[in-house]
MOPAC internal coordinates of N, CA, C and O (Angstrom, degrees):
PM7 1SCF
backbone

  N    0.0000 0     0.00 0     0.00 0    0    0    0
  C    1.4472 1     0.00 0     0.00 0    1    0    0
  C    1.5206 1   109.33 1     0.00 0    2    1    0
  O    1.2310 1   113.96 1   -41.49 1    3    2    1
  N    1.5117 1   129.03 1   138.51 1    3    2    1
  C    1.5272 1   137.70 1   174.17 1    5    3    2
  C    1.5995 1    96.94 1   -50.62 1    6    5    3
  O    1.2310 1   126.33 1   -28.33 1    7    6    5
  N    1.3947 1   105.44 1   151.67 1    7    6    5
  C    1.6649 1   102.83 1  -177.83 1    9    7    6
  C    1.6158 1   128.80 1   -83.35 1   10    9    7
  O    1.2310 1   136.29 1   173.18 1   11   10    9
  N    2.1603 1    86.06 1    -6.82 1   11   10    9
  C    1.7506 1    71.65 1   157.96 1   13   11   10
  C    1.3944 1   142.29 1  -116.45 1   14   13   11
  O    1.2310 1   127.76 1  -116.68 1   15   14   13
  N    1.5819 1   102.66 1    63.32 1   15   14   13
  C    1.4318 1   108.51 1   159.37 1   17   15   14
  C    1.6363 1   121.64 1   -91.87 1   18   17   15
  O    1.2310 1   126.37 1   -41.58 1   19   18   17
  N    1.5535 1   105.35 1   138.42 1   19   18   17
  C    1.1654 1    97.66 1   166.98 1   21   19   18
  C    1.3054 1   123.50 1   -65.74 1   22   21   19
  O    1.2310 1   128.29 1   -19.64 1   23   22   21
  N    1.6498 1   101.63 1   160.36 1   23   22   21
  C    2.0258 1   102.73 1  -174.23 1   25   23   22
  C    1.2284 1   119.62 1   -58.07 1   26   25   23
  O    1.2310 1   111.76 1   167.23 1   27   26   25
  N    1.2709 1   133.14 1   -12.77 1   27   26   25
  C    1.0709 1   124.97 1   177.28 1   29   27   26
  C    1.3588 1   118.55 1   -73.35 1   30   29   27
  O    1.2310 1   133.61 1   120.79 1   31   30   29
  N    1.7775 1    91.29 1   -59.21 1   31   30   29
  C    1.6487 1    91.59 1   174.32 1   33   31   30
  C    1.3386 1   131.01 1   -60.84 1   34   33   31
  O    1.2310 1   113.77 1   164.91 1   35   34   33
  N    1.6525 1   129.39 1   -15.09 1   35   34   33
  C    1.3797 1   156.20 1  -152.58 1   37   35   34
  C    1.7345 1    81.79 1   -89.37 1   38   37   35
  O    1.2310 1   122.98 1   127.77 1   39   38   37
  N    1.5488 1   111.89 1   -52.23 1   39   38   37
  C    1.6809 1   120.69 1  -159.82 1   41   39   38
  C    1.5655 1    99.21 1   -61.73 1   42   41   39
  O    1.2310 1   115.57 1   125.83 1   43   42   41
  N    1.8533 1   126.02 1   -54.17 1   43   42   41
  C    0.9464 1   111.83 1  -179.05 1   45   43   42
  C    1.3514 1   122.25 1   -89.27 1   46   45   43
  O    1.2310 1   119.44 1   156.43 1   47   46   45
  N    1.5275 1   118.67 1   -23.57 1   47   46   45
  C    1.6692 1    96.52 1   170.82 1   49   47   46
  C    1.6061 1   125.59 1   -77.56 1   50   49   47
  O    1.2310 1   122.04 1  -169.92 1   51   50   49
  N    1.1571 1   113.70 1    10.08 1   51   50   49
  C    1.3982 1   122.69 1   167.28 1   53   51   50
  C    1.3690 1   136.59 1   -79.82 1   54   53   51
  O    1.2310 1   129.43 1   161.37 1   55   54   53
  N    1.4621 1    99.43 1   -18.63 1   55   54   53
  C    1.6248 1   129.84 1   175.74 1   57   55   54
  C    1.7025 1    96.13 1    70.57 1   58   57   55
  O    1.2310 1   114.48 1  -149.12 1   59   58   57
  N    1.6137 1   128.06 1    30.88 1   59   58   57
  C    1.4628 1   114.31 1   173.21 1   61   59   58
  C    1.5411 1    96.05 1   -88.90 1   62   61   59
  O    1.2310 1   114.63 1   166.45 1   63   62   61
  N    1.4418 1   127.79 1   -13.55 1   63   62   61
  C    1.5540 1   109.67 1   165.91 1   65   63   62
  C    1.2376 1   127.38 1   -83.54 1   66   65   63
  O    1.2310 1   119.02 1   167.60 1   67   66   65
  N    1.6701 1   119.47 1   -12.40 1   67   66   65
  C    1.4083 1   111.74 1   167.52 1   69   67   66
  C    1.1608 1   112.79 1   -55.93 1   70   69   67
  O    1.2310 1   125.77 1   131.94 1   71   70   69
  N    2.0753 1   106.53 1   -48.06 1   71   70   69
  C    1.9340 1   128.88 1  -163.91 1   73   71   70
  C    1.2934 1   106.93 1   -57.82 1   74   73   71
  O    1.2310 1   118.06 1   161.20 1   75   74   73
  N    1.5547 1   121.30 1   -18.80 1   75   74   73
  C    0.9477 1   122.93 1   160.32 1   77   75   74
  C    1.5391 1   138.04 1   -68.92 1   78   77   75
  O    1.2310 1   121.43 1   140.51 1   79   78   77
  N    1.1715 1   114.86 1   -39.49 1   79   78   77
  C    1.8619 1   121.08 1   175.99 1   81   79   78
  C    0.8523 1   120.03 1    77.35 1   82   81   79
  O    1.2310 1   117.96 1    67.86 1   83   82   81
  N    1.1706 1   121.50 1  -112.14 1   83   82   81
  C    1.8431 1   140.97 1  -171.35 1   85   83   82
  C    1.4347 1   107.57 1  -116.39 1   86   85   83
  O    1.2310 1   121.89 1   170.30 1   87   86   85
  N    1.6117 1   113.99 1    -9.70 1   87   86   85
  C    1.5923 1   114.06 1  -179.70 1   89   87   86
  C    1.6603 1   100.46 1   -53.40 1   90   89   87
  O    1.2310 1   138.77 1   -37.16 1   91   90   89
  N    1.3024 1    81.22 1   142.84 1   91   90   89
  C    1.9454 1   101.65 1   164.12 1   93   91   90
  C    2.2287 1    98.26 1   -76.00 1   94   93   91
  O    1.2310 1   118.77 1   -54.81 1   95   94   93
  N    1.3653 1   119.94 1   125.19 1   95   94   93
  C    1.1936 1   136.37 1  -171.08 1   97   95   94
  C    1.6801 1    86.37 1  -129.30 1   98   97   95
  O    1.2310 1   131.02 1   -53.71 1   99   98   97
  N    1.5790 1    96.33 1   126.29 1   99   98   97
  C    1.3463 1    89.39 1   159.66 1  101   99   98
  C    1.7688 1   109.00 1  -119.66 1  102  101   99
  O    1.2310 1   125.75 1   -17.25 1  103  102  101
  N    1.2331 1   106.55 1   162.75 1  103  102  101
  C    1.8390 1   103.57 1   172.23 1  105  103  102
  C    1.4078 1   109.22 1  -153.35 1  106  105  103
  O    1.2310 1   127.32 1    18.67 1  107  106  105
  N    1.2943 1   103.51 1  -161.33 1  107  106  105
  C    1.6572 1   111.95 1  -179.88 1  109  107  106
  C    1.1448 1   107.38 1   -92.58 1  110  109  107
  O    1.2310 1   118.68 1     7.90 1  111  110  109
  N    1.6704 1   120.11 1  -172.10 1  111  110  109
  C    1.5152 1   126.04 1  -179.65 1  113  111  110
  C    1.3209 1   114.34 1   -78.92 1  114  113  111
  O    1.2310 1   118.54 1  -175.65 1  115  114  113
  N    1.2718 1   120.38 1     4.35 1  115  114  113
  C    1.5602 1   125.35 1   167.89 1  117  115  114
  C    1.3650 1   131.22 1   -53.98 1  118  117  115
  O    1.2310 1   127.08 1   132.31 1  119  118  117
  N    1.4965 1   103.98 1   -47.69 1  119  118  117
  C    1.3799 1   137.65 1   159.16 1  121  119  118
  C    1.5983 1   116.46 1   -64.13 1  122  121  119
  O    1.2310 1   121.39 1   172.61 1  123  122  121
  N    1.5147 1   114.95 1    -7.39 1  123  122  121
  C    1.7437 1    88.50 1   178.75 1  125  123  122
  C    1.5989 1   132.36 1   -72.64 1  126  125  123
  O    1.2310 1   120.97 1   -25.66 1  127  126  125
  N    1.3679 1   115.75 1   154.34 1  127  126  125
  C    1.3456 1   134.02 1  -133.99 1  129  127  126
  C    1.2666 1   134.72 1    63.23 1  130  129  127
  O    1.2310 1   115.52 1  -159.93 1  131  130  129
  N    1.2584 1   126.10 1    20.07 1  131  130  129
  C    1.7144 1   136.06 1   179.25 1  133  131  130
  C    1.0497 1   103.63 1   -91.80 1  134  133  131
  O    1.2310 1   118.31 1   169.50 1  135  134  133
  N    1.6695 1   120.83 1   -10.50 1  135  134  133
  C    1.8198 1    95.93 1  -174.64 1  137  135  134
  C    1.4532 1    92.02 1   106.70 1  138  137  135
  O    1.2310 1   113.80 1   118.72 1  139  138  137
  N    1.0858 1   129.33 1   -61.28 1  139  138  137
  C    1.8107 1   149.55 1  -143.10 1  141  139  138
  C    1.8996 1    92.36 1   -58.02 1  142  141  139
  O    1.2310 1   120.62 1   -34.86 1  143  142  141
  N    1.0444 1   116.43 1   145.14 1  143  142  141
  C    1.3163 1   135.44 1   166.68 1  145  143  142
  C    1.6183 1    98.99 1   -47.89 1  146  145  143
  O    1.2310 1   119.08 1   -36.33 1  147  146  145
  N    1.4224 1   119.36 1   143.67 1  147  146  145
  C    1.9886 1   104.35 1  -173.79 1  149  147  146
  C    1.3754 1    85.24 1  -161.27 1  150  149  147
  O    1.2310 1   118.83 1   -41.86 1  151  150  149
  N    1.0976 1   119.84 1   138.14 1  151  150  149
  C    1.5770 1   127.04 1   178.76 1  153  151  150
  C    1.5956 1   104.17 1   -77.65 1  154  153  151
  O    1.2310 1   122.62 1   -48.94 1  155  154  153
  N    1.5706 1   112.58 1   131.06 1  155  154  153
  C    1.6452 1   120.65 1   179.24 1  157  155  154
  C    1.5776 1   122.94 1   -50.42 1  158  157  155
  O    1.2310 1   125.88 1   -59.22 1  159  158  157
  N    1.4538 1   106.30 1   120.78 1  159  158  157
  C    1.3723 1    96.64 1   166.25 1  161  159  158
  C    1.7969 1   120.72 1   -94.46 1  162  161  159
  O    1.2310 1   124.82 1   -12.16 1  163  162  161
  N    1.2802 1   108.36 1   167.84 1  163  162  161
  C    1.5361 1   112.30 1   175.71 1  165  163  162
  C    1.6597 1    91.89 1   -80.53 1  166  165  163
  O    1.2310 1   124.47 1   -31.50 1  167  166  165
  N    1.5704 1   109.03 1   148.50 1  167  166  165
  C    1.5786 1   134.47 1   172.65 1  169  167  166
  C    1.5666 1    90.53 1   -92.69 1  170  169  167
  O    1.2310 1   132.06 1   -43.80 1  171  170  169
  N    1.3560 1    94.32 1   136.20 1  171  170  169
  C    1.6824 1   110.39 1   160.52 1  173  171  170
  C    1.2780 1   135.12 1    -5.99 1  174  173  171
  O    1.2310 1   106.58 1  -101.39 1  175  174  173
  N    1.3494 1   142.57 1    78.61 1  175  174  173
  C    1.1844 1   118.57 1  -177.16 1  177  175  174
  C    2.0495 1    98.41 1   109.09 1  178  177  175
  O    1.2310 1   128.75 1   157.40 1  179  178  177
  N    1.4773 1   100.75 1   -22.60 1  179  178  177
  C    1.6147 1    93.03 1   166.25 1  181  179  178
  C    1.3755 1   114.80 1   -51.66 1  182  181  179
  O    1.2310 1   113.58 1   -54.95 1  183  182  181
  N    1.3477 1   129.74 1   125.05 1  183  182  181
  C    1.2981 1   123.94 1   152.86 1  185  183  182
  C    1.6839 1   129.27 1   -48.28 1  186  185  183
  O    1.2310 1   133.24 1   128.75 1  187  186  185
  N    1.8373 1    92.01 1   -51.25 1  187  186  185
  C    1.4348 1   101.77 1   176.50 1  189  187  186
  C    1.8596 1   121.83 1  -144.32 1  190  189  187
  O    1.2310 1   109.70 1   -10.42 1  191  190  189
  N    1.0819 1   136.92 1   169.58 1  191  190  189
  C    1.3311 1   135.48 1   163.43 1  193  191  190
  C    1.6518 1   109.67 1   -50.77 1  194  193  191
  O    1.2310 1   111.00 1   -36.73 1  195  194  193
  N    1.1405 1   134.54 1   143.27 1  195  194  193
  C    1.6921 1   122.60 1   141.28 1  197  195  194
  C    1.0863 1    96.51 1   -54.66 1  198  197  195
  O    1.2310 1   126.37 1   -13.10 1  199  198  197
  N    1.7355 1   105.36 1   166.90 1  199  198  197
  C    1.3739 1   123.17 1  -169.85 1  201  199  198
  C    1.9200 1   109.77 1   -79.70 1  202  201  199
  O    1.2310 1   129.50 1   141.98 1  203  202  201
  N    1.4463 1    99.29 1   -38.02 1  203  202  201
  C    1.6514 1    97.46 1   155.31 1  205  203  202
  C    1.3048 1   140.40 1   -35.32 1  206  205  203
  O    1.2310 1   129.28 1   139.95 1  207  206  205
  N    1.3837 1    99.72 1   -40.05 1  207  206  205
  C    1.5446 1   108.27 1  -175.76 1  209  207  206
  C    1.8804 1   110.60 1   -82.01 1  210  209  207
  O    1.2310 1   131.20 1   130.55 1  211  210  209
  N    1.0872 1    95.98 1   -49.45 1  211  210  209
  C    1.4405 1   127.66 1   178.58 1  213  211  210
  C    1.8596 1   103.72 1   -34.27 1  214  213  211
  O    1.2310 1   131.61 1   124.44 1  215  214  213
  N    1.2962 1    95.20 1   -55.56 1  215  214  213
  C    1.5760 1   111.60 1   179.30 1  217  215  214
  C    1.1888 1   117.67 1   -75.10 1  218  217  215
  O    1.2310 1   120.35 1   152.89 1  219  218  217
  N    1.6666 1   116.94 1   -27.11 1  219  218  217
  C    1.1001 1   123.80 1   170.75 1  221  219  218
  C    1.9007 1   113.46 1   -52.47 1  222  221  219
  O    1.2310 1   140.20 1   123.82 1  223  222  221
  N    1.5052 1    78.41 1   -56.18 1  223  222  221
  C    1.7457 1   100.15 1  -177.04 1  225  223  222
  C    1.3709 1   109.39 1   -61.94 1  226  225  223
  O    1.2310 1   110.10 1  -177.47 1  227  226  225
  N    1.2842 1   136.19 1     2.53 1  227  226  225
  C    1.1398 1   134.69 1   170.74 1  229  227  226
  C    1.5318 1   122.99 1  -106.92 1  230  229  227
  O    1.2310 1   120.60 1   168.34 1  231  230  229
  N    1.4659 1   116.45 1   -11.66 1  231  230  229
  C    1.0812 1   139.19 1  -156.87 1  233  231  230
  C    1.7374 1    85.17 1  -102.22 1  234  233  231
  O    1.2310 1   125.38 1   126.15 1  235  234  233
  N    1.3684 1   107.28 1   -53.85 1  235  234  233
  C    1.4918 1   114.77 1  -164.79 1  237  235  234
  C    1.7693 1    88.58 1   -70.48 1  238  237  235
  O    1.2310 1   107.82 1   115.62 1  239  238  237
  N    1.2997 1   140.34 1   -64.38 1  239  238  237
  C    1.7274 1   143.52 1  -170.58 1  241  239  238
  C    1.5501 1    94.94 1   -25.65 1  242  241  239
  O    1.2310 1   124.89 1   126.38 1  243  242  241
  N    1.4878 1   108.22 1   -53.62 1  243  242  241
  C    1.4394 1   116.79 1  -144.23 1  245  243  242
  C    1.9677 1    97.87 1   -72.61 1  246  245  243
  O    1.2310 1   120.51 1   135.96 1  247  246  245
  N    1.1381 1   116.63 1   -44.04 1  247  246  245
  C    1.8306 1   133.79 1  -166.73 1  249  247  246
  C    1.5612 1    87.39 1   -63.27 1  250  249  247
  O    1.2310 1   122.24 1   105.18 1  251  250  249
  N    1.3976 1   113.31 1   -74.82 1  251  250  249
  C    1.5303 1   130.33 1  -172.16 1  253  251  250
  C    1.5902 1   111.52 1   -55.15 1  254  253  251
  O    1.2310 1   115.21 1   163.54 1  255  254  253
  N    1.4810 1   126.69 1   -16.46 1  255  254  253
  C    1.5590 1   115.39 1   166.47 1  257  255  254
  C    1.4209 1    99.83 1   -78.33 1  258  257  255
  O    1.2310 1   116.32 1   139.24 1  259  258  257
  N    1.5484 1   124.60 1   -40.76 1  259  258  257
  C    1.2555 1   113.62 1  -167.10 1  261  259  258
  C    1.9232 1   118.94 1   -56.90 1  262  261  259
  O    1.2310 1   127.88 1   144.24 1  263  262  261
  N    1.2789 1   102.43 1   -35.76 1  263  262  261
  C    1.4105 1   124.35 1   173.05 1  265  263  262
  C    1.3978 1   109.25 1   -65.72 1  266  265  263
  O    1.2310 1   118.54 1   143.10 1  267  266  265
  N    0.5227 1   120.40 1   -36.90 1  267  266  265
  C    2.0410 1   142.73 1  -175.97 1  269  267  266
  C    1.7823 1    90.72 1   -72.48 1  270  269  267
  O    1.2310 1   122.86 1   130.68 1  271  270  269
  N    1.1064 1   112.13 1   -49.32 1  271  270  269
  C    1.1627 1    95.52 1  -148.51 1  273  271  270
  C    2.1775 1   105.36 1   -89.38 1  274  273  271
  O    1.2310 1   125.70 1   146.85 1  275  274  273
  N    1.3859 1   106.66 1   -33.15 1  275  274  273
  C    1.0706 1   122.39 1   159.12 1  277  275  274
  C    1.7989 1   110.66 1   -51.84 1  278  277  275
  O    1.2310 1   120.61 1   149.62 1  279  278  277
  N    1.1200 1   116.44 1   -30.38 1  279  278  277
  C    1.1961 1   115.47 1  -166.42 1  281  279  278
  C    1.6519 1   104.06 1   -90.91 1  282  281  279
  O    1.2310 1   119.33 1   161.25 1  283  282  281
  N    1.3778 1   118.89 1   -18.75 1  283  282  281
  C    1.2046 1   123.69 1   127.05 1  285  283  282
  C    1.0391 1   170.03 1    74.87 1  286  285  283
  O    1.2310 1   130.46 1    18.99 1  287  286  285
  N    1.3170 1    97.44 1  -161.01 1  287  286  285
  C    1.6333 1   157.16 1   146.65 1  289  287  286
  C    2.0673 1    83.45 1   -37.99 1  290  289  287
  O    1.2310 1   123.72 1    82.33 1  291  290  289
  N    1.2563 1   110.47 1   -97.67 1  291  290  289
  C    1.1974 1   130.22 1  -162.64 1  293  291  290
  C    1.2336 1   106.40 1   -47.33 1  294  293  291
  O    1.2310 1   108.60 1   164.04 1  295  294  293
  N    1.1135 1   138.93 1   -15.96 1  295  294  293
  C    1.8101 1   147.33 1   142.18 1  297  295  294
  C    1.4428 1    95.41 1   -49.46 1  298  297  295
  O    1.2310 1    99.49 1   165.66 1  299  298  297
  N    0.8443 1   154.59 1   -14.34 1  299  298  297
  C    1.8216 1   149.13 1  -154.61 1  301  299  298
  C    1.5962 1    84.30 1  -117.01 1  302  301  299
  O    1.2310 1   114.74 1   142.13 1  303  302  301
  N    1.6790 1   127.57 1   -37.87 1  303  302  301
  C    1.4483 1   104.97 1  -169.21 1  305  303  302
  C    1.8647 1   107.01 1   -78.68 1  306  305  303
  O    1.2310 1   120.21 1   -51.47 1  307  306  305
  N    1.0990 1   117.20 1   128.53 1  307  306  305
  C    1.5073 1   125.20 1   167.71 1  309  307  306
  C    1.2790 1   109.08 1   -56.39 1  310  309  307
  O    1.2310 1   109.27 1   152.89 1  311  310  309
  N    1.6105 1   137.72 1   -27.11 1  311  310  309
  C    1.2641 1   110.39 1  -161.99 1  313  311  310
  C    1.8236 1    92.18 1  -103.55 1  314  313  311
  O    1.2310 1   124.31 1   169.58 1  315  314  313
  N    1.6786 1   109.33 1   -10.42 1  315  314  313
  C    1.8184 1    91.24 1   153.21 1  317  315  314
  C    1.8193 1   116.74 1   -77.01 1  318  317  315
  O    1.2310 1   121.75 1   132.16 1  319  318  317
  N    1.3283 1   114.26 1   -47.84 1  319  318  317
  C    1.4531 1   116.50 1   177.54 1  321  319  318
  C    1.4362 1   122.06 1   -16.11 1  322  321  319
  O    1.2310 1   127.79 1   114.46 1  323  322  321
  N    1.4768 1   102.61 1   -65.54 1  323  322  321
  C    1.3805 1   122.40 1  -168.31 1  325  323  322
  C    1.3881 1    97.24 1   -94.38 1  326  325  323
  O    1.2310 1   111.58 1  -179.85 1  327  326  325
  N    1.3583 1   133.47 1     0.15 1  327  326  325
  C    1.7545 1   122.65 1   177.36 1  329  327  326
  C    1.3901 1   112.24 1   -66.81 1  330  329  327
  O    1.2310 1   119.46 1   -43.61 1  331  330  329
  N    1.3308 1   118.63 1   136.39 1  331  330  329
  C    1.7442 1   160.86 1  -152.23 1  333  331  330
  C    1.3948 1   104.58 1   -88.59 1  334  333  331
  O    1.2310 1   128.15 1   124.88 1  335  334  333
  N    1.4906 1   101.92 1   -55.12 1  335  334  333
  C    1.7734 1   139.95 1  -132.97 1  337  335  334
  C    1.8739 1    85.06 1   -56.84 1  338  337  335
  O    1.2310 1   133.88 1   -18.91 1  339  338  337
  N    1.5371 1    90.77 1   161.09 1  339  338  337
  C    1.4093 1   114.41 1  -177.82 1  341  339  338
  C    1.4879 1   106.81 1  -127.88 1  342  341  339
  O    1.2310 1   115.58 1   -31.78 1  343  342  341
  N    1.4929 1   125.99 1   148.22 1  343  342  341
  C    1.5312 1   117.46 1   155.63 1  345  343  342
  C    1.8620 1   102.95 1    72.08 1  346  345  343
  O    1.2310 1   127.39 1    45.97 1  347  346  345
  N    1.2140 1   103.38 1  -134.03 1  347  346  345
  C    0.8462 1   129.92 1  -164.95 1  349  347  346
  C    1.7717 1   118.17 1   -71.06 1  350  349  347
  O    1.2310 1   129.99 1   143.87 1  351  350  349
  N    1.0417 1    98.34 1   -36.13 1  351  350  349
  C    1.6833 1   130.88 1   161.71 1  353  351  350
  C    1.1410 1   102.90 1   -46.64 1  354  353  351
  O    1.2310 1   109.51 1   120.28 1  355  354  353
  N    1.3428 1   137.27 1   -59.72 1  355  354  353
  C    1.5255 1   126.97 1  -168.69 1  357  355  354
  C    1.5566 1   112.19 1   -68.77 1  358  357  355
  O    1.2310 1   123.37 1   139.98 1  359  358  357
  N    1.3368 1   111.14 1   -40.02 1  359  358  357
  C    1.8575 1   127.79 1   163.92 1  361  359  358
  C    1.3254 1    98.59 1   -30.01 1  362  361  359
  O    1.2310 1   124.63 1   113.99 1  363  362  361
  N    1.2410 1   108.72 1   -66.01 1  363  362  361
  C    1.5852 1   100.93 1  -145.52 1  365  363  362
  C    1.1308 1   118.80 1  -102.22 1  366  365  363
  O    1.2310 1   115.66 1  -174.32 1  367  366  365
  N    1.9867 1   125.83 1     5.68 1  367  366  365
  C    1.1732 1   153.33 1   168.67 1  369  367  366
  C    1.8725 1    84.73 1   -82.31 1  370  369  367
  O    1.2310 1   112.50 1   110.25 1  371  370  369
  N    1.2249 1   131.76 1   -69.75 1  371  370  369
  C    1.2885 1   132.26 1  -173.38 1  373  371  370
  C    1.4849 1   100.73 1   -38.09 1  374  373  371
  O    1.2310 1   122.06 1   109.69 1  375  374  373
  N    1.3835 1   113.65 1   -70.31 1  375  374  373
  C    1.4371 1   117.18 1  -150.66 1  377  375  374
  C    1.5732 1   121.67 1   -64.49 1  378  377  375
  O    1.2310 1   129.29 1   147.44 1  379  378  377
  N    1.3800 1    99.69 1   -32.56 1  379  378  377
  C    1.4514 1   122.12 1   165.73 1  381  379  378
  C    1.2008 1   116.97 1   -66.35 1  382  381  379
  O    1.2310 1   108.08 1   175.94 1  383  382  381
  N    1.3250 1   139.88 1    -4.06 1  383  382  381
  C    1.5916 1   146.63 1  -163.95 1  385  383  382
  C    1.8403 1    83.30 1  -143.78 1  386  385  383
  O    1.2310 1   118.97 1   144.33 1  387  386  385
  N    0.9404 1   119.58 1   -35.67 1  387  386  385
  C    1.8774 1    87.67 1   170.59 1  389  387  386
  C    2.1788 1   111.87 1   -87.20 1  390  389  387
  O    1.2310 1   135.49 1   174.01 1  391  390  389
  N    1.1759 1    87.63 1    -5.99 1  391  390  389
  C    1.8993 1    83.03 1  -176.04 1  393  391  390
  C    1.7216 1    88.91 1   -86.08 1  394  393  391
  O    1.2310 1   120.76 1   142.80 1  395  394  393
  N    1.3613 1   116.16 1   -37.20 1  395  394  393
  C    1.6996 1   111.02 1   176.08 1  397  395  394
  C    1.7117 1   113.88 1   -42.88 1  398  397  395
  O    1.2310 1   134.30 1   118.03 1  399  398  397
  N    1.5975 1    89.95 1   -61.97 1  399  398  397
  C    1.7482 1    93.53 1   177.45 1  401  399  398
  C    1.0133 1   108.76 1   -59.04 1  402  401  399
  O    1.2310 1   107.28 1   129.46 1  403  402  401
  N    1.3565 1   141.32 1   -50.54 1  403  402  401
  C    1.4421 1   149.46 1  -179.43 1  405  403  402
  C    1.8560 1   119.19 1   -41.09 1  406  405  403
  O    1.2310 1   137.01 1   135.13 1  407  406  405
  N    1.4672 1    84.66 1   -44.87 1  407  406  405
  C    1.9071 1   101.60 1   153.59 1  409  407  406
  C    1.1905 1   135.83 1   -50.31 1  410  409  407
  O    1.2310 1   126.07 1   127.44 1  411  410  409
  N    1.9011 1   105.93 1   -52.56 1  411  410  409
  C    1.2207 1   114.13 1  -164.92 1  413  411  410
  C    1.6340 1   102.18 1  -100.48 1  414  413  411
  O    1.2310 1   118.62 1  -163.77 1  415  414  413
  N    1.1494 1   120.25 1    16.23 1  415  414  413
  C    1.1210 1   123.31 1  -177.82 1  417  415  414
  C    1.8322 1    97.00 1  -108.57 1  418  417  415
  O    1.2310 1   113.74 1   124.35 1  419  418  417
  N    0.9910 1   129.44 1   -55.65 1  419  418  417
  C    1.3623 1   130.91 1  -173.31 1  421  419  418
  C    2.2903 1    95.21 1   -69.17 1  422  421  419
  O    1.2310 1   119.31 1   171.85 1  423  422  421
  N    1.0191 1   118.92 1    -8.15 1  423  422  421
  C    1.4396 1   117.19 1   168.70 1  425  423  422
  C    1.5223 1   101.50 1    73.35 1  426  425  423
  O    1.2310 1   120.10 1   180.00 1  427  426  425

């Protein structure tokens, strides 16, 4: 897809929300109304979160830095940086450069 679609629309004309199913997906507030897991906002005039939500939102910070942060990480590899690839090409340029790290990490 051209890069200027918004995420939402990028999410469904891409078919990664069909590839998805019934999985629990979580994301940011970019995505609200997709269905997608979305961290709680305060309503108008809320002073504060309940403490439910609050924890929620902390539970979700904590999953989504880890993803964040891998996502990255993989900005640091040059042969994603500078990758071209289309389709299917980007899959398997990815996957092949995370089983590498995945290698050099287990020694």
């Amino acid at each position: 897809l051209p890069g200027n679609h918004n995420d939402c629309t990028a999410f469904a004309d891409s078919g990664i929300d069909a590839a998805c199913g019934d999985a629990t997906v979580i994301a940011d507030g970019a995505y609200r109304g997709t269905g997608l897991l979305i961290p709680h906002r305060r309503q108008a005039g809320q002073e504060r979160l309940p403490r439910w939500k609050e924890e929620h939102n902390a539970s979700h910070r904590r999953v989504r830095a880890r993803v964040e942060h891998v996502f990255a990480r993989m900005k640091n590899w040059k042969i994603l940086r500078d990758c071209r690839l289309k389709g299917d090409g980007v899959f398997w340029a990815t996957s092949g450069v995370a089983h590498m790290h995945n290698l050099a990490l287990a020694g």
